[in-house]
C-alpha positions in Angstrom: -57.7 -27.6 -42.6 -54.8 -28.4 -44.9 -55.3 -25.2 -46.6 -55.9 -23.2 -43.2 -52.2 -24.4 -42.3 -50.4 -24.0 -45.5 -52.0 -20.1 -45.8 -50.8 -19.7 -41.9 -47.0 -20.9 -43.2 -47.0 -18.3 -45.9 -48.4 -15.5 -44.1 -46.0 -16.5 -40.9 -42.9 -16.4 -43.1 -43.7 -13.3 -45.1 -44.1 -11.3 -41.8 -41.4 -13.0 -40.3 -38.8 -11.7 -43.2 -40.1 -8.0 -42.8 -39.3 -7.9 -39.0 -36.2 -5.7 -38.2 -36.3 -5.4 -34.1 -36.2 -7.8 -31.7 -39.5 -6.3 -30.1 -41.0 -7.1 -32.9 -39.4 -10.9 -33.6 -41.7 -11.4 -30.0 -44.6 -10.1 -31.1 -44.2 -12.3 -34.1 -44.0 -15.4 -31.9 -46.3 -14.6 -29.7 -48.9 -14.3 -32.6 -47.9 -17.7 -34.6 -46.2 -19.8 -32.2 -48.0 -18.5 -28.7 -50.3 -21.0 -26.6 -53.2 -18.9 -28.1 -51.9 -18.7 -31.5 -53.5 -19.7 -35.0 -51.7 -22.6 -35.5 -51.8 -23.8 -31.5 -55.6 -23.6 -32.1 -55.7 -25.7 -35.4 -53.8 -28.6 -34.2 -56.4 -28.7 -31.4 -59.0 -29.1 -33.7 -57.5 -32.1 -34.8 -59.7 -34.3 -32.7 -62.8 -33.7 -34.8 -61.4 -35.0 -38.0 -61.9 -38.7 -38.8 -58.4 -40.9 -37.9 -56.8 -41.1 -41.4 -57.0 -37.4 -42.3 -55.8 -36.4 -38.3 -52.7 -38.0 -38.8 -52.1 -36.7 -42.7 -52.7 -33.2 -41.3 -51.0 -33.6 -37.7 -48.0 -34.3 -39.9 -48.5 -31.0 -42.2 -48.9 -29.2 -39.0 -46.0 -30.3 -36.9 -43.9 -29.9 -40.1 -44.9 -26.2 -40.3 -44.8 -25.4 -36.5 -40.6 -27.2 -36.7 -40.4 -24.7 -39.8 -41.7 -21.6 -37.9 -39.8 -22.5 -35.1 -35.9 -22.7 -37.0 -37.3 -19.3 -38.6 -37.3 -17.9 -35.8 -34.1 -19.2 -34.5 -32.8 -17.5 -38.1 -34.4 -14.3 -37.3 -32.9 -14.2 -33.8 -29.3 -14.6 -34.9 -29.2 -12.3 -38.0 -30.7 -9.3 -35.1 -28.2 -10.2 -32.5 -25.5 -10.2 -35.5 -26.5 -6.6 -36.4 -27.1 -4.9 -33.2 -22.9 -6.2 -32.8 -21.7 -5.3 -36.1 -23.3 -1.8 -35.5 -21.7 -1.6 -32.0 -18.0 -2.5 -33.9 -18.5 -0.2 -36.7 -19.5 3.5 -35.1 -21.6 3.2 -32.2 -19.2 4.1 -30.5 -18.5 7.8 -29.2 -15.2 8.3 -29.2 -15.6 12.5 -28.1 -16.5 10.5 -24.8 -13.3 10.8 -21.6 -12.5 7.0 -21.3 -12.7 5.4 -17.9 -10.2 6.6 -15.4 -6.6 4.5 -14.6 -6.7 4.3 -10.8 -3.9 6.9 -9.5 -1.3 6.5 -6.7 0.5 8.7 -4.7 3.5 8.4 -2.6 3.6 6.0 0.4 2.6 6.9 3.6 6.1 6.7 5.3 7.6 8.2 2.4 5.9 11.1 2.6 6.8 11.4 6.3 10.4 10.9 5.5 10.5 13.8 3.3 8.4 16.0 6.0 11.1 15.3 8.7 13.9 15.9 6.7 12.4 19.5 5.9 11.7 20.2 9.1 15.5 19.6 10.0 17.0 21.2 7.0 15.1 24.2 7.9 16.7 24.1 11.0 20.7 24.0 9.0 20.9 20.3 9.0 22.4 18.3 5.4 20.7 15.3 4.4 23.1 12.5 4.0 23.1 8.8 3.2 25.6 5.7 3.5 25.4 2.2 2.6 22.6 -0.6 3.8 25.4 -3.1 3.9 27.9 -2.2 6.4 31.1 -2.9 7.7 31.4 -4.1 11.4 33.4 -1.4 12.2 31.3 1.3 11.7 27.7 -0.5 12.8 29.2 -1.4 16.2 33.0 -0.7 16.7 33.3 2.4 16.1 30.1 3.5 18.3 31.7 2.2 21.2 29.6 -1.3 20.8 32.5 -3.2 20.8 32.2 -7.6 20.0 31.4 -7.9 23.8 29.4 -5.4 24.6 25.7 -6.6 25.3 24.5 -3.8 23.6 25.0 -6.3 20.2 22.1 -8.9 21.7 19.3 -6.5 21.1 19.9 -5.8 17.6 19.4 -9.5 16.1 21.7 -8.9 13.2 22.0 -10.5 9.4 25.1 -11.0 8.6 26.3 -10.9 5.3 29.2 -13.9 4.2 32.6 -12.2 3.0 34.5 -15.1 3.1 36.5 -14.1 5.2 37.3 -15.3 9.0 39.0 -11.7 9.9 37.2 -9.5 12.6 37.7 -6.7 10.4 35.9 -7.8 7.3 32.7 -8.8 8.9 29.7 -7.0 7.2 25.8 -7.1 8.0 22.6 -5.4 7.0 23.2 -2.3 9.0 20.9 -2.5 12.4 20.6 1.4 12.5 21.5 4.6 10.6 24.2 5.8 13.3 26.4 3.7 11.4 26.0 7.1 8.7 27.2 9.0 11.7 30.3 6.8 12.5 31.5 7.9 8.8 30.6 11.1 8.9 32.9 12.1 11.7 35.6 10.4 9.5 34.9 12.3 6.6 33.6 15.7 7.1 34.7 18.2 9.4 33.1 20.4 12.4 30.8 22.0 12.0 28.5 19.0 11.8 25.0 19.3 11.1 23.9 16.0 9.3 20.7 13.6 9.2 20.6 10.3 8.1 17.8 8.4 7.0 17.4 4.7 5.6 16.3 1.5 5.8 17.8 -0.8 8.8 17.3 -4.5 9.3 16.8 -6.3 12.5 16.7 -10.4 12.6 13.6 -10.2 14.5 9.9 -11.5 14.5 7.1 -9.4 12.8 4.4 -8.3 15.2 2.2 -5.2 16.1 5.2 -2.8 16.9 8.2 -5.1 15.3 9.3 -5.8 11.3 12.6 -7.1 9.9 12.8 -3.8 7.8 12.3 -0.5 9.0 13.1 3.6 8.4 15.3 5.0 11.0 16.2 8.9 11.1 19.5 9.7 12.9 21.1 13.0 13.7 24.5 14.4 14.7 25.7 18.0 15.1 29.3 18.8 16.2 30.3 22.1 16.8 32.3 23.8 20.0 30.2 24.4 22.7 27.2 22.4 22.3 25.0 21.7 25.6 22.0 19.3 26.1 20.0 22.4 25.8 20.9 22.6 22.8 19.8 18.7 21.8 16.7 20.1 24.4 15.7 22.8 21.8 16.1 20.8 18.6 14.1 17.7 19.5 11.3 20.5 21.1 10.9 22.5 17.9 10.9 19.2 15.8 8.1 18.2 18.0 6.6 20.9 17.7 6.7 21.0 14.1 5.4 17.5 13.7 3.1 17.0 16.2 1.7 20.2 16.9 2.4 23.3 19.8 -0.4 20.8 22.2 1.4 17.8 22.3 3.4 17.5 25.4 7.1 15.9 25.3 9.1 13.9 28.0 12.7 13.6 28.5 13.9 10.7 30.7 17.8 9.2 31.2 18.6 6.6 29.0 21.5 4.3 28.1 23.2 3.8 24.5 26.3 3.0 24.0 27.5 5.7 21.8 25.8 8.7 23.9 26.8 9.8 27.4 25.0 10.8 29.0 21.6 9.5 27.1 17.8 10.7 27.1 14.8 9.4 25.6 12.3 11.0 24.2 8.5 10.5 24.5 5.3 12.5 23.7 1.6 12.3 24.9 0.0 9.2 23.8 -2.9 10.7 20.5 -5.2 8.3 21.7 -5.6 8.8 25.5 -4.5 12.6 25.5 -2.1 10.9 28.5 -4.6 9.2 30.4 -3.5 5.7 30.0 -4.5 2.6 26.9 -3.2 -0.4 25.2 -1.1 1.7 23.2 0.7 3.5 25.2 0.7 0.9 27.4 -1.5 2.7 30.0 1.6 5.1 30.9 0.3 7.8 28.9 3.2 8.2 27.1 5.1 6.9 24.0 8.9 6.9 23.5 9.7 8.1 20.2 13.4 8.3 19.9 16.5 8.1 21.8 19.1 11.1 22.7 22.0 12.7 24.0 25.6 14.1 24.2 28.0 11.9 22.1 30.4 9.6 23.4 33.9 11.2 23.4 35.3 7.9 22.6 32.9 8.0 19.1 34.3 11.6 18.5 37.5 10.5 19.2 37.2 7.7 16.5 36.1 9.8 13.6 39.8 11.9 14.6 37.6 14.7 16.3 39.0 15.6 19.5 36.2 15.6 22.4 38.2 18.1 24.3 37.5 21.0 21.5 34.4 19.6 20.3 31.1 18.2 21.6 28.4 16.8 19.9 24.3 15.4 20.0 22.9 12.6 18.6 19.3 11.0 18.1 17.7 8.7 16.3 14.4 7.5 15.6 11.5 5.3 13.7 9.6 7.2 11.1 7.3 4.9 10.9 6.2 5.1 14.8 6.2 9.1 14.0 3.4 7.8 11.4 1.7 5.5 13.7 1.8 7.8 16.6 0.2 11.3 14.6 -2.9 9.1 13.1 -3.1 6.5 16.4 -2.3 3.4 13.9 -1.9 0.7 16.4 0.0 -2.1 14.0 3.4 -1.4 12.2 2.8 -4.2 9.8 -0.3 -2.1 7.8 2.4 -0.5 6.0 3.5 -2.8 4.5 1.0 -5.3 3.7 -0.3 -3.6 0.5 -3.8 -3.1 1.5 -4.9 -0.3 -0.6 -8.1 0.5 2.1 -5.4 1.3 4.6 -2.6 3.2 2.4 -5.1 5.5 0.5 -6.6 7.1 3.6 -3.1 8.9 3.8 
């Protein structure tokens, strides 16, 4: 038996050097160290032999089983060692496109911005732009919002330390984009045809229709001679444009401070088709802006006289533009980064 189990070890080990794939390496251990195996059956046989010789060839036997056993270990290491070093040195395809960078595109509200403004420039109105810090003056003052008025207590403001206790050096994140306005009518002379987007800031709880920072869209045109029908037809062909020749508009009176007299604006709630829901608040209808013929007083400011000159303004939220054309139902989706949301757009 002794000679059975040192044959099996040579034969075992001279196959087990020749074997190149790891298919094979199991077929090798199957065959020599398997519960049917050679070597599985001669230990069996053990029993038969008398005590003294069992033990002197249980010994040989477990020795050669613990030696097939780390060759195969051996084995197993120097395949998994070549299949890498193959995979490092050539395997590799490099003709193959490599995989993909994910792409991005421009933000949803972005790309509204820019589809506004083109609708207005088309209609012979500049693009302009002023500062998101502002002075006092031109935020409130000098749209007839003087410190008083309670006009102030529904734009929660940040203000914005100067150091200085004078009235007239008070500055804040700007609450709206008429503030553009207030220096336009300083600065440039009729005729006025100007819109003014950027970012305004309101001190204010976030929730579905409310966020500290938002886009607002403002417009002014001075010229002699201009009517509410003319405000009319401009706000009607921008809805038009935007929404579509089906959409039906609203115009009801209003107060601002810095229009009189003042309109807003609404258009047939997308989700209802004006039948009433909990977006539009079961009125069928959704305000999207706010109107009308510019104070005189504002005019009258900016060193335009309201007796030669009269005026329109509006102003708006792109983002409820955005919400209202694609019936999105919470302002904050925006801006929370979620990547399911901002790529359907």
């Amino acid at each position: 038996m002794l000679d059975q189990l040192e044959e099996l070890n040579k034969k075992a080990l001279q196959e087990l050097a020749a074997v190149t794939l790891p298919g094979e390496l199991e077929t090798w251990r199957v065959r020599y160290l398997g519960k049917k195996s050679e070597l599985t059956g001669i230990l069996r046989g053990l029993a038969t032999l008398p005590l003294e010789e069992r033990k002197h060839v249980g010994a040989r036997g477990n020795q050669v089983k613990a030696a097939l056993e780390a060759g195969h270990r051996r084995k197993e290491q120097e395949l998994r060692e070549g299949q890498l070093s193959l995979a490092g040195t050539g395997a590799i395809d490099i003709t193959l496109p490599g995989k993909p960078w994910p792409v991005g595109h421009i933000h949803p509200i972005t790309r509204t911005l820019y589809e506004v403004c083109d609708i207005f420039v088309s209609m012979g109105f500049k693009v302009v732009e002023g500062p998101d810090v502002e002075w006092d003056y031109y935020n409130f003052e000098a749209l007839n919002i003087p410190k008083e008025h309670p006009a102030r207590d529904t734009m929660s403001t940040f203000w914005a330390d100067t150091g200085s206790d004078s009235a007239d050096k008070q500055m804040l994140l700007r609450t709206h984009t008429t503030a553009v306005s207030a220096r336009v009518v300083e600065t440039m002379e009729p005729p006025i045809r100007v819109v003014e987007p950027g970012k305004v800031y309101r001190y204010e709880a976030s929730d579905a229709t409310h966020i500290p920072m938002f886009i607002n869209f403002d417009g002014l045109a001075v010229d002699r001679g201009i009517t509410m029908a003319d405000l009319k037809g401009t706000l009607y062909e921008f809805s038009r444009r935007y929404f579509g020749g089906n959409r039906k508009v609203r115009f009801r009176c209003d107060f601002f401070p810095f229009v009189e007299p003042g309109v807003e604006m609404a258009v047939e709630c997308l989700v209802c088709n004006g039948v009433g829901c909990r977006l539009c608040g079961n009125s069928g209808w959704i305000e999207i802006l706010g109107a009308g013929m510019t104070h005189p007083e504002v005019l009258r400011r900016g060193g335009i006289d309201p007796d030669v000159y009269t005026s329109f303004a509006f102003g708006m939220g792109v983002e409820r533009l955005h919400m209202l054309r694609h019936g999105i139902d919470d302002i904050r989706l925006y801006y929370g980064s979620d990547l399911r949301f901002l790529y359907q757009f």
